[in-house]
C-alpha positions, -999 to +999 in steps of 0.1 A: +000+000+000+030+025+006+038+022-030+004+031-042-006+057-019+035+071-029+024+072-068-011+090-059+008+113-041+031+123-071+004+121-096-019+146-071+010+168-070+014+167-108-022+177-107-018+206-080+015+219-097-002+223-134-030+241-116-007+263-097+014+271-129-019+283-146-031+307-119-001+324-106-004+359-111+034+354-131+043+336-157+062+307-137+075+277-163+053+246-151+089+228-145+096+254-118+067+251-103+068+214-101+098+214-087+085+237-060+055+214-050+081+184-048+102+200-023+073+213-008+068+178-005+103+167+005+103+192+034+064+187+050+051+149+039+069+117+045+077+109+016+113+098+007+109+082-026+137+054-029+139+037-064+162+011-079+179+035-106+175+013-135+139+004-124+137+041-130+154+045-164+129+020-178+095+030-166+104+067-173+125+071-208+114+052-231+080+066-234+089+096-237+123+089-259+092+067-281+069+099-284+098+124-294+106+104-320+073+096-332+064+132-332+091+157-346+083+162-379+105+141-406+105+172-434+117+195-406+145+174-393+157+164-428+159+202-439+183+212-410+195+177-409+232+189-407+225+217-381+208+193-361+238+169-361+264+195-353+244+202-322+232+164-314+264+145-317+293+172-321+280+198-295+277+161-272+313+153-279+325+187-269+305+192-239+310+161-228+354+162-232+354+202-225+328+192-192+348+164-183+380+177-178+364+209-163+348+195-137+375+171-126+401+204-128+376+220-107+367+192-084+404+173-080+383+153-055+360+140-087+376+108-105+381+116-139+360+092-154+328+104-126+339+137-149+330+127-178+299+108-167+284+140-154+293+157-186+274+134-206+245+129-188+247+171-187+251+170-222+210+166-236+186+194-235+150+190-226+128+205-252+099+205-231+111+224-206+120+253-234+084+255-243+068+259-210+092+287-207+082+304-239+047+295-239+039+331-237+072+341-264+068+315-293+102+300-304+104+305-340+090+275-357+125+266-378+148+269-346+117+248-323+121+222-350+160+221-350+162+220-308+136+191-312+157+177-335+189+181-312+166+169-282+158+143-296+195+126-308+215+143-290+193+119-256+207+086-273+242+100-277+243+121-247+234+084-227+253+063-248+284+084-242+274+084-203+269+047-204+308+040-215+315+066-189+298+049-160+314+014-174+355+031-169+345+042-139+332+011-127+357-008-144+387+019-139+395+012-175+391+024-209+396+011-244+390+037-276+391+009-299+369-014-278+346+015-270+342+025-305+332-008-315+310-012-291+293+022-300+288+009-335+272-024-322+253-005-296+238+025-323+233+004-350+218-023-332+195-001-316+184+014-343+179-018-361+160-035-331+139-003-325+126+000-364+121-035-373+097-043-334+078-014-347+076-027-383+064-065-366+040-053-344+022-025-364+021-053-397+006-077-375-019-055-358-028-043-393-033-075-405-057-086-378-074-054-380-081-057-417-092-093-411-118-092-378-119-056-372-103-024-352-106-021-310-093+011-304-081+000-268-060-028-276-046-006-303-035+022-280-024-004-253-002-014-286+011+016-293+021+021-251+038-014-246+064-013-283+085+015-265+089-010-232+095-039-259+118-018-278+141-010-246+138-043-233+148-066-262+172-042-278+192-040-237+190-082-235+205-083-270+234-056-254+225-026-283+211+008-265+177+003-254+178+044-256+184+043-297+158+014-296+134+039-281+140+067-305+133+046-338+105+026-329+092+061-326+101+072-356+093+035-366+062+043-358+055+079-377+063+056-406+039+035-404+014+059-396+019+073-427-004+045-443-034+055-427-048+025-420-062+029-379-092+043-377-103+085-371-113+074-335-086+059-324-059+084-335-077+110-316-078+090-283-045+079-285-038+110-291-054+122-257-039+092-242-003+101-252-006+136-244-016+128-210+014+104-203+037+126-217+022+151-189+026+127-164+060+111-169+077+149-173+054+161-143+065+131-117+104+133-126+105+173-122+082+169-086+106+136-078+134+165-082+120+189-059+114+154-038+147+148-034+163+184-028+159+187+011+174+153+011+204+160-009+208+197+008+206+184+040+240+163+035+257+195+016+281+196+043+289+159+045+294+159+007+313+195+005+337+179+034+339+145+013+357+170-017+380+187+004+358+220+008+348+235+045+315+253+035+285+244+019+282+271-001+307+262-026+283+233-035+264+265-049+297+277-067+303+247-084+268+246-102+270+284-108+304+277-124+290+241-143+262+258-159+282+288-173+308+266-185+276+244-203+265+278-214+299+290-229+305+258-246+271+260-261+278+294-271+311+287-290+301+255-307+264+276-322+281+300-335+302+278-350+280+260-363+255+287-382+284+305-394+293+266-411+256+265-422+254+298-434+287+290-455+274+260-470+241+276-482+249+316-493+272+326-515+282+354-495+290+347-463+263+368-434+278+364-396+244+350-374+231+375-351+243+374-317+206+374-306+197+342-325+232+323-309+224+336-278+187+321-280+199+291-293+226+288-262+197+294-237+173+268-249+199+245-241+177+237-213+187+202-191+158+186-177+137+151-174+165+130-191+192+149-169+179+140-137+166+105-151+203+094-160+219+112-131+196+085-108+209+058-124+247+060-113+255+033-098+256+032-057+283+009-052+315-003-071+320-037-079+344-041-045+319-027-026+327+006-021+303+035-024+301+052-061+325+081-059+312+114-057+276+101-063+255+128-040+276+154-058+268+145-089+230+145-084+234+176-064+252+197-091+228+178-119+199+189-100+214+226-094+224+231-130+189+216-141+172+243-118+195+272-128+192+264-169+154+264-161+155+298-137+183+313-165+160+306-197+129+318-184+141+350-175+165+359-205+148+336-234+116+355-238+139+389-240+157+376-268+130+357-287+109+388-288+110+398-322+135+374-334+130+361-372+152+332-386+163+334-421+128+326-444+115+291-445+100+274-473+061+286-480+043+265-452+010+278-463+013+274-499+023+237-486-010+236-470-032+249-494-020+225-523-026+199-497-062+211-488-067+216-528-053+180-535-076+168-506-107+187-514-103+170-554-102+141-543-136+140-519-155+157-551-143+127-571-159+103-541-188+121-539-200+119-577-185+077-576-209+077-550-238+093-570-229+066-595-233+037-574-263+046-552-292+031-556-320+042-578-347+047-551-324+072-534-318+084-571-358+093-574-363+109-544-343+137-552-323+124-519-291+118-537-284+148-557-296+176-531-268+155-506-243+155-533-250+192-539-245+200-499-215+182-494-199+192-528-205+229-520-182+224-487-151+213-509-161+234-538-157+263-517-125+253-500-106+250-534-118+282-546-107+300-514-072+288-522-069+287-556-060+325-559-026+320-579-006+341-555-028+369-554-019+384-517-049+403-515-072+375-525-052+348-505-060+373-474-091+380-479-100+342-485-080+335-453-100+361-429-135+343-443-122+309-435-114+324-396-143+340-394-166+315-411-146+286-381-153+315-353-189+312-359-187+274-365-173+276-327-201+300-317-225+274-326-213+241-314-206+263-281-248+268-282-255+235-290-235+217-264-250+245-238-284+239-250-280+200-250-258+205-210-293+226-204-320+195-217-296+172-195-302+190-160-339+192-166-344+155-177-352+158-209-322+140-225-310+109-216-273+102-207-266+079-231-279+101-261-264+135-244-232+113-249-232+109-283-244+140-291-220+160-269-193+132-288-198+148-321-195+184-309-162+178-291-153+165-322-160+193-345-153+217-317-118+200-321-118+202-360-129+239-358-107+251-333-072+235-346 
């Protein structure tokens, strides 16, 4: 019973914190705040939550590892596919040697290899955390897409590389050669294990679907248990169980792209998803907090155990740690979009300092920090405690707190009015896509006319519903078939708004007036049900 009432705990402080975050007078990034009500927690509940650290690694990465990569956008990744790799495996490599030897010159007391295991696990930002902070200051869509990109490789290498780091310290050894090969076998592996589980499962369920029909519960339990199956058989086979994770997300976006699970089901297990990914972020940030009065109340046991007198140099050290992160960032940025900006403009245009310095502050550490951090091992194989362990969290936990209190107060100053170079027409895009789509559903409509049957034909019934439904897509193609005209595509644009706005308006009336026959008896449950279904629904379509 103490590990259920534990987990309702958690989960009703999840609850309590997202309230909190929406109702304080100041725009307070939900992480923040989480961490807040966990220490909160930490300091006034007994509560001391105590899990095996890779018990913890499996119930919390995956998922989410799964849903980044089943989410970012493929088009946007492969555009600013080189940016994205300088940041998610060069910007990894540099942190993690510039970190490692930083940390061990500033901590003599912190084995080298410990170094360089805190680097790494350092070294991945937390893309969620960036857009609670600038919720109210929208990141740019091009440079969300590339730090969702970065997010979401730069976790696999960022783990991989703290994995070998946790082995030589462990082991007091390293081997390049071995550890190369053992990288190639671990990424490629993963990878391999990841993509092909996802290809099985969602061939299989298809299959059976096709052949005795669709239950949209077993196929969202589906679509929860591959990212456990992908970890799990990819770490007994000795690949990375992280990597696994990533592609049988992006396994999965794949295989969406058939379109062969049902309207219903994509929008619960869309719910469903969204609701987990709110969970899983919201538990490890109030676990954080959780943990803080713990680990500050032995800050002078583990400043003593480095060879300091005063606790306060704890506070130093992460000050000094997360400006280091910051000015490695910095360098490696710029860098990196003055390479880019080679590669694509015949003359050369230095980035502005406001767009490196954004880029350097949404290097945010969060869930997968603290996740990894846990998992350090709490003995050697002699026995003997892990070395430096407390410190490790400790300064992982400060630099995850100072990125987040750093970014919320200096990333909406420098996004405000900040414009990346131009992207690619996205609502051209769109409206070739609605065009395309709208084609198509005339063509279905008048095959349908054809095959109907000629009662339906005689009554009149057929052609008037052929004439209502038509007029819906006839009008959508003529609203966006203005051949560039600016004027017209504006115009046509403000209709469409205004014509959804009242849409809204009116399924708003409806649901109240159906809420309204409900209290006074006149509707049954059941039927207010599926009524009030269909207006979420469209309320849904409408409002997106």
């Amino acid at each position: 019973m103490e590990a259920v009432t534990t987990a309702l705990v958690l989960l009703l402080a999840v609850v309590a914190s997202g309230i909190l975050a929406r109702i304080l007078p100041v725009a307070v990034p939900r992480p923040l705040v989480q961490i807040a009500v966990g220490g909160l927690l930490g300091l006034f509940v007994e509560l001391r939550v105590l899990l095996d650290p890779e018990l913890f690694f499996v119930l919390f990465l995956p998922p989410l590892l799964f849903l980044d990569g089943w989410r970012i956008p493929r088009d946007e990744m492969l555009r600013d596919w080189t940016t994205i790799m300088e940041l998610a495996l060069g910007l990894v490599v540099f942190t993690v040697v510039g970190m490692g030897f930083f940390i061990h010159w500033l901590i003599p007391a912190v084995p080298l290899a410990v170094a360089f295991a805190l680097a790494a696990i350092l070294s991945p930002t937390d893309p969620i955390a960036v857009s609670a902070i600038a919720q109210r200051t929208p990141i740019p869509r091009r440079m969300l897409h590339i730090i969702e990109g970065e997010s979401l490789l730069n976790d696999a290498s960022g783990l991989v590389c703290f994995r070998f780091a946790v082995a030589a310290a462990m082991t007091g050894g390293f081997s390049l050669a071995e550890a190369s090969l053992s990288f190639v076998w671990l990424a490629l592996g993963g990878l391999a294990v990841g993509f092909l589980l996802t290809l099985a499962v969602t061939r299989t369920k298809d299959w059976i679907s096709d052949r005795f029909g669709e239950d949209s519960s077993s196929q969202i339990l589906i679509t929860l248990l591959i990212p456990f199956g992908a970890y799990l058989l990819a770490e007994h086979l000795g690949c990375s169980g992280i990597l696994a994770a990533v592609s049988a997300g992006i396994g999965m976006s794949r295989a969406e792209a058939r379109g062969l699970v049902m309207a219903q089901t994509r929008v619960s297990r869309t719910n469903v998803w969204n609701a987990i990914q709110y969970t899983l972020n919201g538990i490890i940030f109030v676990l954080l907090g959780e943990q803080l009065p713990f680990i500050l109340s032995s800050a002078a046991e583990t400043v003593r155990a480095v060879g300091e007198q005063e606790p306060w140099w704890l506070a130093v050290y992460v000050v000094l740690i997360t400006a280091g992160l910051a000015g490695l960032r910095f360098v490696w940025v710029f860098v990196s979009l003055e390479l880019t900006l080679l590669r694509r403009r015949s003359r050369h245009v230095s980035p502005g300092w406001r767009i490196v310095a954004a880029m350097s502050l949404s290097g945010v550490r969060g869930a997968v920090t603290l996740a990894g951090v846990l998992t350090l091992p709490l003995a050697l194989p002699d026995g003997s405690p892990f070395p430096a362990r407390e410190l490790a969290i400790f300064i992982a936990m400060g630099v995850i707190i100072l990125s987040l209190l750093a970014a919320s107060i200096a990333l909406p100053v420098f996004l405000k009015g900040l414009r990346l170079p131009p992207e690619t027409a996205r609502a051209a895009e769109e409206d070739t896509a609605r065009i395309a789509a709208a084609r198509a559903a005339l063509s279905a409509i008048e095959a349908f006319q054809r095959e109907s049957g000629e009662e339906a034909r005689r009554a009149g019934l057929l052609d008037a519903a052929a004439s209502r439904t038509g007029d819906l897509y006839r009008r959508r193609i003529e609203r966006r078939s203005h051949g560039g005209d600016g004027e017209a595509d504006a115009e046509a644009r403000l209709g469409e708004r205004i014509e959804a706005e009242m849409r809204l308006a009116a399924l708003k009336a409806e649901r109240a007036a159906l809420f309204g026959m409900v209290r006074r008896g006149e509707l049954g449950s059941e039927t207010a049900r599926k009524l009030i279904r269909e207006l979420d629904l469209l309320e849904t379509r409408y409002g997106g």
